[in-house]
C-alpha positions as CSV (number, residue, x, y, z in Angstrom):
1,X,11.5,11.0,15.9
2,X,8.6,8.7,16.8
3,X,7.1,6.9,14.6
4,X,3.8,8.3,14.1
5,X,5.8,11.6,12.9
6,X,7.5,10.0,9.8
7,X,5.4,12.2,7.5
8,X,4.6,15.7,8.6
9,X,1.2,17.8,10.3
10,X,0.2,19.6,6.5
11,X,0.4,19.0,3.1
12,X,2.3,22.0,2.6
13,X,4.8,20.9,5.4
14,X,5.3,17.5,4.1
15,X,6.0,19.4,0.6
16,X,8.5,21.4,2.0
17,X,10.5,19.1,4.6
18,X,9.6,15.9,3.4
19,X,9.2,12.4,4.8
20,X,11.8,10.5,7.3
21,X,11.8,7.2,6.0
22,X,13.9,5.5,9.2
23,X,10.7,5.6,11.1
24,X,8.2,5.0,8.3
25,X,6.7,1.8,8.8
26,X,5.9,2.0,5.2
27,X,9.0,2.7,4.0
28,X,10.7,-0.3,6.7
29,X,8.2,-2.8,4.9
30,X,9.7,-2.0,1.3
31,X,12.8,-1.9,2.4
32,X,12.9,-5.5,4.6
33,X,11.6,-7.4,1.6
34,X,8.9,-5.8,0.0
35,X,10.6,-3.9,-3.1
36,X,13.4,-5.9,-4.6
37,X,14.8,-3.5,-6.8
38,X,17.5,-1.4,-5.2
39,X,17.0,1.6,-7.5
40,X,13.3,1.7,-7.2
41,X,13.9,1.4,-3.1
42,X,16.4,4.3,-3.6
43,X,14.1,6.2,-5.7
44,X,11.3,6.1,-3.6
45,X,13.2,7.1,-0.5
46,X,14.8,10.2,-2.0
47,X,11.4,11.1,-3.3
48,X,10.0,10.4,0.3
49,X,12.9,12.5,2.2
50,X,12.4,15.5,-0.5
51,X,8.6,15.6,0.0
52,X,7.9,15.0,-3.9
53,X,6.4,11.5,-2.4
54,X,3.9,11.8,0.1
55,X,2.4,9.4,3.0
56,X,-0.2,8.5,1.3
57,X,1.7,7.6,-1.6
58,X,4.2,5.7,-0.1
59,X,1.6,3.5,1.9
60,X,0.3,2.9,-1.6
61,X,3.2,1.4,-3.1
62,X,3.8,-0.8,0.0
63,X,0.1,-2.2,-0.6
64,X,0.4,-3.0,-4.1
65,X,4.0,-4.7,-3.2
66,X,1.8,-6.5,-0.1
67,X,-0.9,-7.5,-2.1
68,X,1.2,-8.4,-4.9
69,X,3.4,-11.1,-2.5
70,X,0.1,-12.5,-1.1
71,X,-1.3,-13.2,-4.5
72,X,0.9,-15.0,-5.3
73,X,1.9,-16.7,-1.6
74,X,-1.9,-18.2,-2.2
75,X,-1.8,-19.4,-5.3
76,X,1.2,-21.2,-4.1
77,X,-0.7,-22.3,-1.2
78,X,-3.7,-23.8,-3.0
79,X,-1.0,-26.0,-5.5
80,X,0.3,-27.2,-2.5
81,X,-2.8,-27.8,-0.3
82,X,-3.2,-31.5,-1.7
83,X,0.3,-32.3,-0.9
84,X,-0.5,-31.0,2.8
85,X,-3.9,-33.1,2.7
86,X,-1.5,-35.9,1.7
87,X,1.3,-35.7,4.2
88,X,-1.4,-35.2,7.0
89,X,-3.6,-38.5,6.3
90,X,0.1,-40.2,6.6
């Protein structure tokens, strides 16, 4: 199934068939790294598969997850910006 068909054409369809998460780009970028807990992932994909979770939904979660690690990638970025400064004026 190509990706751009991971959920389905309706509301009502995606309700009744559900999501398929091996192509959901979504779902790929919780499941590479993005959601660390195992029963969360697990939950979410059985809620994707069974339609309870929707598209929209699932691109949600993977947002707050993204924005969560690049909040804190840049905070770690600033504390180390002075040692960067540093080692490049060496």
């Amino acid at each position: 199934m190509p990706y751009w068909l991971a959920g389905r054409g309706s509301l009502k369809e995606h309700r009744l068939r559900g999501g398929n998460p091996e192509v959901d780009v979504a779902f790929k970028i919780l499941l590479y790294g993005m959601e660390p807990d195992d029963r969360k992932l697990k939950r979410i994909e059985e809620d994707y598969r069974s339609g309870a979770l929707l598209t929209g939904e699932l691109k949600q979660i993977t947002i707050e997850r993204l924005n969560a690690f690049l909040e804190k990638h840049r905070a770690r970025r600033e504390k180390a910006r002075s040692q960067v400064d540093r080692f490049l004026k060496d």
